[in-house]
C-alpha positions in Angstrom: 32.5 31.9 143.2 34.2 30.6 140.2 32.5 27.0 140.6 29.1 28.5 140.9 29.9 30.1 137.4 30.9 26.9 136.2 28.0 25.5 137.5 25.6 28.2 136.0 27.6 27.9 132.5 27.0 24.4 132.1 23.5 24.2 132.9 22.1 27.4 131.0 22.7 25.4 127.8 20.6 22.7 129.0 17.9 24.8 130.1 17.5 27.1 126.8 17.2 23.7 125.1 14.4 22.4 127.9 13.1 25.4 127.1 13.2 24.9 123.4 11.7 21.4 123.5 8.8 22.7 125.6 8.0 25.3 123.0 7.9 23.0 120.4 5.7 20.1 121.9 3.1 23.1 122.9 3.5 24.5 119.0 3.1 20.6 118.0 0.0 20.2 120.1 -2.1 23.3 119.7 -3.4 22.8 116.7 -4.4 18.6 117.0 -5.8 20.0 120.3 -8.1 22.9 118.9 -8.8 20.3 116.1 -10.0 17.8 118.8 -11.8 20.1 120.7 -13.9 21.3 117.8 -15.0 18.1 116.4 -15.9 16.8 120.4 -18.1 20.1 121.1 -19.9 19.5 117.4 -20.0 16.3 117.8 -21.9 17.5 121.1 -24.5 20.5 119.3 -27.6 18.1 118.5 -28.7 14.8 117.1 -26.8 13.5 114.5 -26.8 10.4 112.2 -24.7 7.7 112.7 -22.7 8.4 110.2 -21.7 12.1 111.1 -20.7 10.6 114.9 -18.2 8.4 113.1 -16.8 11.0 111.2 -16.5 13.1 114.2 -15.0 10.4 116.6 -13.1 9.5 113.5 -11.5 13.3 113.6 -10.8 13.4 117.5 -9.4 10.2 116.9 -6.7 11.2 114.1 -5.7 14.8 116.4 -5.5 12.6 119.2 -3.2 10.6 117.8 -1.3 13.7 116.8 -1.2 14.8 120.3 0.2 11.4 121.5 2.7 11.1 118.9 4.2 15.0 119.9 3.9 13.5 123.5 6.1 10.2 122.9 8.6 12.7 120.5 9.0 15.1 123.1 10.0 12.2 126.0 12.3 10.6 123.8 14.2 13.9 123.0 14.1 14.7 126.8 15.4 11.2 127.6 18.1 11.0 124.7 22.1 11.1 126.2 
């Protein structure tokens, strides 16, 4: 019984900070993907000039970016000793 305490003691730590990471990569990726979303689904509403679909790809682009970047943060903290 006492090593399955042990056991459970060391490991709750790690999970609260799993736990912890997770809720911060889906804090740092709501709003690049809300952002994304909007400019894809406007981009998507009617005909536009030339110049409004680069500025809309441009957008997605930029919160895509974001998303990535939160992505490649989130496994390096995972994978850190």
């Amino acid at each position: 019984m006492r090593t399955a305490f042990l056991v459970t003691e060391r490991y709750e730590p790690a999970a609260a900070i799993e736990r912890r990471e997770v809720t911060e990569f889906l804090h740092a990726v709501s709003q690049p993907m809300t952002a994304l979303i909007c400019a894809l689904e406007i981009a998507l509403r009617g005909d536009r000039s030339t110049q409004d679909y680069r500025r809309l790809l441009d957008q997605a682009l930029t919160e895509a970016k974001r998303i990535a970047t939160a992505a490649r943060d989130l496994r390096a903290r995972i994978q850190r000793p």
